[in-house]
Backbone bond lengths (Angstrom), bond angles and torsions (degrees), N, CA, C in turn:
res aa  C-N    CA-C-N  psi(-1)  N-CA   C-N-CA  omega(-1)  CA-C   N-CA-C  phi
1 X - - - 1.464 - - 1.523 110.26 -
2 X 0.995 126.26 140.30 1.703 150.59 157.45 1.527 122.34 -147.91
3 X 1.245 93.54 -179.77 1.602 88.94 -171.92 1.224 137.36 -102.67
4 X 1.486 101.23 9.11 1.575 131.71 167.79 1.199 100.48 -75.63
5 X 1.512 127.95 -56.97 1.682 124.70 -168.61 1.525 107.31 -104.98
6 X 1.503 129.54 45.90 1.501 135.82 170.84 1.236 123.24 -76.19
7 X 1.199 123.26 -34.71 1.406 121.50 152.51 1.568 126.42 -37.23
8 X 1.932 104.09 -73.20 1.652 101.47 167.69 1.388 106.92 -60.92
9 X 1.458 146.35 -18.17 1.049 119.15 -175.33 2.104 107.85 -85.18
10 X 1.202 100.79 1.57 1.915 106.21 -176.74 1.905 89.06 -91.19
11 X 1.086 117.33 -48.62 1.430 124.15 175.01 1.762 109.44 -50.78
12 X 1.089 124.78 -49.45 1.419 126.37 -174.56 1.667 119.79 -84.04
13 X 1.412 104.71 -7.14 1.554 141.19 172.07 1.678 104.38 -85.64
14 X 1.089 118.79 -37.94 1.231 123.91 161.70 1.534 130.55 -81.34
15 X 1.045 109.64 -20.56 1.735 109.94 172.88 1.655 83.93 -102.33
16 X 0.856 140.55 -5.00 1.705 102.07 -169.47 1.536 79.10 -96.14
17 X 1.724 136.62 -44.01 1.660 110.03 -168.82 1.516 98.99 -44.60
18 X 1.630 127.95 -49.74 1.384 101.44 -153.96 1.413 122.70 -75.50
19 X 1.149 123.33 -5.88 1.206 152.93 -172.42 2.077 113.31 -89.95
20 X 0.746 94.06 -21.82 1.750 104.27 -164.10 1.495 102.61 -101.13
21 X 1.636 127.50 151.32 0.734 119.47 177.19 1.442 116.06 -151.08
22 X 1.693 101.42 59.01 1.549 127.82 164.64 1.251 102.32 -84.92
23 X 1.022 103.01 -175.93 2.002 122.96 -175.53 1.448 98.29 -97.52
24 X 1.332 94.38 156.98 2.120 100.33 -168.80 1.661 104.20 -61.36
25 X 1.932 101.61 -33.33 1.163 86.98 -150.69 1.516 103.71 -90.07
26 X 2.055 116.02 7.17 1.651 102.80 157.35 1.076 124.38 -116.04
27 X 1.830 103.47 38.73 1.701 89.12 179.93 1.918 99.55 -92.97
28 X 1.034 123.86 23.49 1.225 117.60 -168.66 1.636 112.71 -99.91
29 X 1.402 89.98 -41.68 1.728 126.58 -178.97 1.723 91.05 -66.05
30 X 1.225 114.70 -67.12 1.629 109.13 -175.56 1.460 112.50 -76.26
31 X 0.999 138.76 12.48 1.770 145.76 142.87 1.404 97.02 -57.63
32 X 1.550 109.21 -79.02 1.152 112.61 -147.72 1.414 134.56 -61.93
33 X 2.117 87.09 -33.44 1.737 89.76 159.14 1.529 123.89 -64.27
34 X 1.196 107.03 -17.02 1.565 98.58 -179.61 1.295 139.09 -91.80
35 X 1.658 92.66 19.71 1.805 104.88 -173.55 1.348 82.23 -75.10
36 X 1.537 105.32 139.59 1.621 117.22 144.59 1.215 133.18 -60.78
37 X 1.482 100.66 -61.46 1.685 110.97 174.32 1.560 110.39 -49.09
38 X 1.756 109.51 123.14 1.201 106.87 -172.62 1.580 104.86 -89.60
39 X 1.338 124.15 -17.30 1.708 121.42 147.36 1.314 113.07 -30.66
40 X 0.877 105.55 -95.09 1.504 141.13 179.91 2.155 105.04 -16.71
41 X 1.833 102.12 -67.31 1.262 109.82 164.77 1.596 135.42 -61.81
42 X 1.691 96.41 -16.70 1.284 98.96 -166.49 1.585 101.54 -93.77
43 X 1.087 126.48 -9.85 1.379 166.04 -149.50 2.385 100.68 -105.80
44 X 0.921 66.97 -35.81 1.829 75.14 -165.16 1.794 111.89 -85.12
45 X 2.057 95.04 -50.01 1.928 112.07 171.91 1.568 114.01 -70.89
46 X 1.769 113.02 -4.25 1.181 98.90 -174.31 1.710 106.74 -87.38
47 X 1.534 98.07 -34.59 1.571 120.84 176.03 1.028 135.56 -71.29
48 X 1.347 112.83 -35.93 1.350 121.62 150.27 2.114 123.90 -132.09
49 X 1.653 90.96 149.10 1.116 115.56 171.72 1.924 132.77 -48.93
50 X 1.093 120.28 115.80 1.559 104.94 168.75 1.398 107.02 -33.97
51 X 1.308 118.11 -70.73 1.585 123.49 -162.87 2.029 93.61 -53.89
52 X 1.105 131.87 -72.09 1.540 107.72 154.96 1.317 139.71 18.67
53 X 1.392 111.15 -77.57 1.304 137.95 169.89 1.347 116.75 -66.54
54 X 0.984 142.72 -34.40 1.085 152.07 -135.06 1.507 120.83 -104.75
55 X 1.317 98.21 10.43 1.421 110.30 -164.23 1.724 108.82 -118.82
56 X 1.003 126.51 -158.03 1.529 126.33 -173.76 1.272 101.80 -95.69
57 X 1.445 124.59 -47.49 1.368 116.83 169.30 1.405 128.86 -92.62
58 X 1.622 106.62 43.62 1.269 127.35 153.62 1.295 126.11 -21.76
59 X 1.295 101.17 -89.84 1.640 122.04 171.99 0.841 116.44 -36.67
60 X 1.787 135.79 -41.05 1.531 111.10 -175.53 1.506 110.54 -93.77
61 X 1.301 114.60 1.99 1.790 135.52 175.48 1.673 86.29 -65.05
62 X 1.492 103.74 -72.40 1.819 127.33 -170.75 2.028 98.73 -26.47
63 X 1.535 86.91 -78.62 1.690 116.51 -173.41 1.692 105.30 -44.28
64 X 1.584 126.47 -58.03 0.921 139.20 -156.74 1.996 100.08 -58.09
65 X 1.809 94.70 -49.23 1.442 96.50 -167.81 1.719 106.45 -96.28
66 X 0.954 121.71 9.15 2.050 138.06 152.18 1.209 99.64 -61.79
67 X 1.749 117.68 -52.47 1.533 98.39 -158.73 1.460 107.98 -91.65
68 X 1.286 130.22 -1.08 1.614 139.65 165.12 1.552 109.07 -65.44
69 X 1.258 128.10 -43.92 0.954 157.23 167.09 1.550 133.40 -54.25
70 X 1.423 117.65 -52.80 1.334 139.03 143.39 1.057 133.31 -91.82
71 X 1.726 118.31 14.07 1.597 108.74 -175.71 1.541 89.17 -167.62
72 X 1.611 122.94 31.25 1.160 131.06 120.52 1.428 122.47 42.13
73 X 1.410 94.09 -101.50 1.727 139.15 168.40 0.787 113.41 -109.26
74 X 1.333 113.94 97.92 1.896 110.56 171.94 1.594 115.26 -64.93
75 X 1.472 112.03 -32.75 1.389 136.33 176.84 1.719 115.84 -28.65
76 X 1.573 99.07 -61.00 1.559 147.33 -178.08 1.573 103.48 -79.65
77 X 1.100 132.17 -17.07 1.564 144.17 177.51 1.032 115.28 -95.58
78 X 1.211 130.02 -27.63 1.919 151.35 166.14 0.924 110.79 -62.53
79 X 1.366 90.36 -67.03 1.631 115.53 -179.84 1.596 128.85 -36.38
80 X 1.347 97.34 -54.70 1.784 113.98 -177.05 1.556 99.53 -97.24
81 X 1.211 102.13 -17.18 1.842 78.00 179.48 2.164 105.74 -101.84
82 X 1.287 111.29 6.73 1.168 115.90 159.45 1.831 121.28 -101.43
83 X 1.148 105.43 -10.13 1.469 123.04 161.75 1.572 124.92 -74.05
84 X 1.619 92.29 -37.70 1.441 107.08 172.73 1.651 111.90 -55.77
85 X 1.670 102.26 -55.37 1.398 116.11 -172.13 1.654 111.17 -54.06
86 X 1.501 107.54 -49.34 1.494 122.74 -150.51 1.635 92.98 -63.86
87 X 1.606 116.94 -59.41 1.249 124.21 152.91 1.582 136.14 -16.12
88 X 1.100 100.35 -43.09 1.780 101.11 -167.42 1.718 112.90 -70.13
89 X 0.787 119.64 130.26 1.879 133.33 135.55 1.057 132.79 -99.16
90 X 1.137 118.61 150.94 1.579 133.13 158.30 1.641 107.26 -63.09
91 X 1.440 93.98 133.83 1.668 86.71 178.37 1.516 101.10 -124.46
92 X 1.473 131.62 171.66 1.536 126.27 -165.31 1.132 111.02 -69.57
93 X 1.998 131.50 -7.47 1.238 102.39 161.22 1.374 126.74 -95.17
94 X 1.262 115.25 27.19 1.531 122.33 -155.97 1.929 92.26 -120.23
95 X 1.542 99.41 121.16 1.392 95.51 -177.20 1.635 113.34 -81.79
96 X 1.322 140.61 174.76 1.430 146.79 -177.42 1.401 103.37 -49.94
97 X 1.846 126.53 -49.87 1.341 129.28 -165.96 1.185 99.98 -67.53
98 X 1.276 129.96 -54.14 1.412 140.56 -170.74 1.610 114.63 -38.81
99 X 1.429 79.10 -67.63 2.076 104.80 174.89 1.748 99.69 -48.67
100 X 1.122 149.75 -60.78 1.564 140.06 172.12 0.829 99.97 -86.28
101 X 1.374 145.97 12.41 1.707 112.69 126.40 1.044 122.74 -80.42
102 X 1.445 130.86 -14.33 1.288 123.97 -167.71 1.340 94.87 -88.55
103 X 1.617 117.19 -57.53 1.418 120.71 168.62 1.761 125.90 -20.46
104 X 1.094 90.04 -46.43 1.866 100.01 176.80 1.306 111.46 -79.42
105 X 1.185 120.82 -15.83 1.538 116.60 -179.23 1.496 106.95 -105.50
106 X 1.156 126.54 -20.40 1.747 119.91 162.57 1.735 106.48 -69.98
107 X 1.622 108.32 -55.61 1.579 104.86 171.00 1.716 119.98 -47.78
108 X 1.600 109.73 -48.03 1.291 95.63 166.98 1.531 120.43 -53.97
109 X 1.153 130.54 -25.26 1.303 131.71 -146.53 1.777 90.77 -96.74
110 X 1.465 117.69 -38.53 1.508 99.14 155.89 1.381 142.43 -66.26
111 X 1.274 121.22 -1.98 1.202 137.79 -172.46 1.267 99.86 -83.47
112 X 1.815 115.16 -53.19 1.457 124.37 -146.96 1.872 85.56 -72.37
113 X 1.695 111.19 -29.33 1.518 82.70 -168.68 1.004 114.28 -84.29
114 X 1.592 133.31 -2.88 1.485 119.75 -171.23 1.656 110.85 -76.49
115 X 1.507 87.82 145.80 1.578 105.22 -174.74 1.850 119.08 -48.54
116 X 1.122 146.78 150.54 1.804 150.76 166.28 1.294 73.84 -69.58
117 X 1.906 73.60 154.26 1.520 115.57 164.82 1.461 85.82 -101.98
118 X 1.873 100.95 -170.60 1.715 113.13 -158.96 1.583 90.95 -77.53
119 X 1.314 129.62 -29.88 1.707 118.19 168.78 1.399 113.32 -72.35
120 X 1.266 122.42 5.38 1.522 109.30 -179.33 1.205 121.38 73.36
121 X 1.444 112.88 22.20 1.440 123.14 152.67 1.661 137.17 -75.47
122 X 0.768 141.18 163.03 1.844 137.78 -167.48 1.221 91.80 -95.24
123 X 1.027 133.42 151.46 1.377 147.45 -169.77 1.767 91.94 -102.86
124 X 1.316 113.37 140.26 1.463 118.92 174.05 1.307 103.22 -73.75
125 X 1.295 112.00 142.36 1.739 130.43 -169.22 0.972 105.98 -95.66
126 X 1.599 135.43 20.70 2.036 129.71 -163.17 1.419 82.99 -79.67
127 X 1.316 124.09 -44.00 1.765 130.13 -134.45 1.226 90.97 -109.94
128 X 1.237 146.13 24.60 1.472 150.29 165.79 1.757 116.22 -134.47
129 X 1.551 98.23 -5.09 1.565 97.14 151.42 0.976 117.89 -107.47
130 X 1.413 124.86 -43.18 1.780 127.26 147.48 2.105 109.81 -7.34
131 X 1.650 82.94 -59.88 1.466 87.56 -164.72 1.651 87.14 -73.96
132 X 1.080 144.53 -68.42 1.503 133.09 -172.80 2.065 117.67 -23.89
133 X 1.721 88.98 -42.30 1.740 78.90 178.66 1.363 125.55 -106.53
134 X 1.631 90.95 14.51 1.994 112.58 175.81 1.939 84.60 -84.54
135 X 1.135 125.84 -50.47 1.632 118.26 -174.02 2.223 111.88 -69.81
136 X 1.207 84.82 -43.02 1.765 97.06 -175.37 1.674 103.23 -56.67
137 X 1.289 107.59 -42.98 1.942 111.65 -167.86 1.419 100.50 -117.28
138 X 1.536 109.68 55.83 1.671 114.70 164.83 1.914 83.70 -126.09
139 X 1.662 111.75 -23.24 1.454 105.25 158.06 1.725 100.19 79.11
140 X 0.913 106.49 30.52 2.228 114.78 166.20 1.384 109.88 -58.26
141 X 1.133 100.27 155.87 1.585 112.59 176.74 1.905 89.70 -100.34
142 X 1.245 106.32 135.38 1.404 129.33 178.63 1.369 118.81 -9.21
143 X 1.644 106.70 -52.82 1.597 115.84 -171.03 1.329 116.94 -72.78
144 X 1.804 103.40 -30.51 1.602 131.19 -175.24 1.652 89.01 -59.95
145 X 1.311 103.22 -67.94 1.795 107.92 -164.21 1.546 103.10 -56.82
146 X 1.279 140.68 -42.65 0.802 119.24 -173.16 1.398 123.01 -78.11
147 X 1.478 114.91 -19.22 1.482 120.89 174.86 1.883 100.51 -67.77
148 X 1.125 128.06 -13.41 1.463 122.29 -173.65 1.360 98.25 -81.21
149 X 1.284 98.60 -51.42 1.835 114.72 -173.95 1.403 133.05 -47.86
150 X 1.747 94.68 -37.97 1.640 105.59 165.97 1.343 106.52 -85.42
151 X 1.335 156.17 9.72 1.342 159.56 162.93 1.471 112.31 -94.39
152 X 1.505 134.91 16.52 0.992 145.09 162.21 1.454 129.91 -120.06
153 X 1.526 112.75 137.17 1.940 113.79 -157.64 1.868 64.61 -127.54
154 X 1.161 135.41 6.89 1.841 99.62 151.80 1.661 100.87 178.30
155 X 1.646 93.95 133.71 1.638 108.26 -174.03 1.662 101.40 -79.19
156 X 1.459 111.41 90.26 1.548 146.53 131.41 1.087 134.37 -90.91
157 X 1.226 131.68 155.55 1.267 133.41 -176.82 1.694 113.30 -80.76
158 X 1.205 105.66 -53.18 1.301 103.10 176.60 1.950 113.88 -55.19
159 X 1.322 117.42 -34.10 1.703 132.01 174.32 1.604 100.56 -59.77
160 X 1.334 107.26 -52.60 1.900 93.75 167.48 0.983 120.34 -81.30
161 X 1.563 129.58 -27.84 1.674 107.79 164.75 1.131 113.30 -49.12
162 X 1.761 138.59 -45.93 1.108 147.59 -121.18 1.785 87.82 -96.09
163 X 1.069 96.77 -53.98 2.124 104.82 -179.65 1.404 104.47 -66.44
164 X 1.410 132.15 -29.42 1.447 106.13 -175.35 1.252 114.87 -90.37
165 X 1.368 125.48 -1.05 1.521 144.08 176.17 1.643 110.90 -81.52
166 X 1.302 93.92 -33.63 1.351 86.79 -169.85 1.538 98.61 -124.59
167 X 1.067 117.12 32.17 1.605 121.24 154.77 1.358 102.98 -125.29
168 X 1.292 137.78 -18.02 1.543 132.28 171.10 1.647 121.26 -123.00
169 X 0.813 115.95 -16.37 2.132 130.73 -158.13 1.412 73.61 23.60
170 X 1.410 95.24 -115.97 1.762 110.66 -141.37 1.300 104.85 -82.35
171 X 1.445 129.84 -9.15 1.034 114.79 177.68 1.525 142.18 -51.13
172 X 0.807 135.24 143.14 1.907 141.00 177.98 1.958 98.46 -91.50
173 X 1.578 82.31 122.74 1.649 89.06 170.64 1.458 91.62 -124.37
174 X 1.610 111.09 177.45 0.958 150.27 166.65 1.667 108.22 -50.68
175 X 1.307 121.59 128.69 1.370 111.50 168.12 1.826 103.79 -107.02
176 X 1.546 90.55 -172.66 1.801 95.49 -162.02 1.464 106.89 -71.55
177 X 1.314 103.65 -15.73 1.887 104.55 -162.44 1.712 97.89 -83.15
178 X 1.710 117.05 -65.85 1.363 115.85 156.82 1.544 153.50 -22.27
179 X 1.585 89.24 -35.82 1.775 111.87 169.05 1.727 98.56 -66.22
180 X 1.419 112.41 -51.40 1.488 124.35 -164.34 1.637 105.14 -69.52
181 X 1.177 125.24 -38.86 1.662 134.48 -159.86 1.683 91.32 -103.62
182 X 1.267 121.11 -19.21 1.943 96.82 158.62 1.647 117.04 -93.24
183 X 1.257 116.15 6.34 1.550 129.99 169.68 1.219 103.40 -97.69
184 X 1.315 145.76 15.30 0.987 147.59 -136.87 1.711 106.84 -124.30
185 X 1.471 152.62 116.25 1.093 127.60 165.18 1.430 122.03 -85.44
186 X 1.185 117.72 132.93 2.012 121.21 -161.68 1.505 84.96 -98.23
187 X 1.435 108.00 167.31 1.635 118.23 -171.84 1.755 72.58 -128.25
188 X 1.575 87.49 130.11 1.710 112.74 163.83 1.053 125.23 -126.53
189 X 1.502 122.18 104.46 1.308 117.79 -171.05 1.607 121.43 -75.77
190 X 0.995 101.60 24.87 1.590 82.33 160.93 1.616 105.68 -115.92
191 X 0.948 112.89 32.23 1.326 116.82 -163.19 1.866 103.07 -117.28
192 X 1.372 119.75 -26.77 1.383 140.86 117.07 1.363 99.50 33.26
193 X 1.139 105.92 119.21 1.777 111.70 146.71 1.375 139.53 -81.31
194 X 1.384 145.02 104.30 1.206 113.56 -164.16 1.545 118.71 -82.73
195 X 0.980 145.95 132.19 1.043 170.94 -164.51 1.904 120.72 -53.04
196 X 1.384 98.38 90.17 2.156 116.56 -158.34 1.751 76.98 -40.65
197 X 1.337 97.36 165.27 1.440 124.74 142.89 1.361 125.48 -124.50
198 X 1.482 130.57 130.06 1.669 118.65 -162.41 1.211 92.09 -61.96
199 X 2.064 87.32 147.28 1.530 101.16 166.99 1.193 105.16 -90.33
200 X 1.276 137.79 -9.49 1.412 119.71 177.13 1.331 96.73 -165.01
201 X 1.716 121.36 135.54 1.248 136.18 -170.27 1.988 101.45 -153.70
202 X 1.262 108.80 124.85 1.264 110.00 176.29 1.591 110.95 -80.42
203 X 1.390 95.54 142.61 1.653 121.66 -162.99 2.195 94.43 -48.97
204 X 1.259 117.84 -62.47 1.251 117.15 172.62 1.697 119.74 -85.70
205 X 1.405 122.03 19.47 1.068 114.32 -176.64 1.606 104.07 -129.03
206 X 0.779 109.82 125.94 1.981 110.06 -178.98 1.301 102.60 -119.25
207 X 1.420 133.65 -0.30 1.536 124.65 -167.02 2.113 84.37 -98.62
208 X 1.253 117.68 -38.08 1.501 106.64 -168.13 1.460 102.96 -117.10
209 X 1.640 87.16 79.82 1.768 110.52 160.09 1.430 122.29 -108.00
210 X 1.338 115.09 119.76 1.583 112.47 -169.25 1.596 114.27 -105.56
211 X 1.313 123.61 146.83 1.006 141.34 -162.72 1.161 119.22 -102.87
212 X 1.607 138.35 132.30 1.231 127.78 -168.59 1.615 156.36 59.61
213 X 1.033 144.87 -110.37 1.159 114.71 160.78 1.645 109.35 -130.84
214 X 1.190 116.93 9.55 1.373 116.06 167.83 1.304 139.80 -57.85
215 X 1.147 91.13 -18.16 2.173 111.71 -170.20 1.502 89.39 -120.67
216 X 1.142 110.35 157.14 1.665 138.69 170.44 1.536 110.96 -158.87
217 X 1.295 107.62 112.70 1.234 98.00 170.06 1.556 142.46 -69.32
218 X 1.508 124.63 121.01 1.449 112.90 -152.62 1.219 117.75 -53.87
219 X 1.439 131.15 168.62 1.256 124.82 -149.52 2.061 83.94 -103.45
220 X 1.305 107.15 141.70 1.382 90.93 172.96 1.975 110.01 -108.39
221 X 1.351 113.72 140.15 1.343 104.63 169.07 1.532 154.90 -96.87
222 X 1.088 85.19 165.26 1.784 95.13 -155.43 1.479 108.69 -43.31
223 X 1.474 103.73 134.18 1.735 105.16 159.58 1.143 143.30 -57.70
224 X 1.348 139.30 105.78 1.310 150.51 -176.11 1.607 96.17 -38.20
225 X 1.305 95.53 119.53 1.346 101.99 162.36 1.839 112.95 74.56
């Protein structure tokens, strides 16, 4: 379990009750020991109690405080699991079948996070990737995007028009490429060293050549006569 794949893991939570044939009141207790993620578990014994769990309506105690836990921010759950998608390629070791399967299982994985309607339907995800590349190609520098990101209770398009209007109107910000190219050190050649020549190097000696103006070689004197 993690919180990238919580959805299939609420789906596989559901075939194993029908499938299992513990008592109601320990299928909650044997969930919980079996989270891997020690986040995730350490996260679950702090919140809730054995005696908690332990009862018949365990599981929806278990389930209820998983999805507080893994689904947080639903906002932030859209978000990264439509980032995931937008992101992905096939790379040369990945054969064609592979690639639409994998493809279908990141797309599923945006579906599973979008929020019910009042029948408890999934809300169609067209208008929450829309809204993913209405935020991605407005082109923010990191802190920018994320200040938009926490000003949203739902990834729509119209919810990010609505925050970048009224966190910037007319203003001109910084885009992502600009933030990066004034952090940037430029090579200026005139800035260049030009290149010493020894001031003094003996005719058979090349290991004791001196540089600059520190050394002078002593003057030697003239022969008598």
């Amino acid at each position: 379990l993690d919180k990238d794949d919580y959805p299939l893991f609420k789906k596989k939570v559901e075939a194993w009750e029908i499938l299992t044939s513990l008592d109601a009141d320990k299928r909650a207790l044997k969930l919980a020991v079996s989270i891997k993620c020690r986040t995730i578990s350490a996260e679950v014994f702090s919140r809730l109690t054995v005696a908690q769990m332990n009862v018949d309506a365990g599981m929806k105690i278990l389930m209820t405080e998983l999805d507080k836990i893994c689904l947080a921010n639903t906002v932030e759950g859209v978000f990264t699991a439509i980032e995931k998608l937008e992101n992905f390629k096939r790379t040369e070791e990945m054969s064609i079948m592979d690639y639409l399967d994998e493809f279908s299982r990141l797309k599923r994985l945006v579906s599973e996070y979008m929020p019910a309607d009042e029948d408890g339907n999934k809300v169609d995800c067209s208008d929450s990737i829309l809204a993913y590349r209405l935020m991605k190609h407005a082109n923010l520098i990191e802190s920018e995007e994320l200040l938009v990101r926490a000003h949203l209770k739902e990834l729509t398009s119209d919810a990010i028009i609505d925050v970048l209007k009224r966190v910037y109107g007319d203003r001109k910000v910084k885009t992502a490429a600009s933030a990066c190219s004034s952090n940037t050190v430029t090579y200026d050649p005139s800035m260049k060293c030009k290149e010493e020549k020894p001031f003094y190097m003996d005719k058979d000696d090349n290991e004791n050549c001196f540089y600059g103006n520190y050394y002078q070689k002593p003057r030697r004197p003239n022969k008598a006569g």
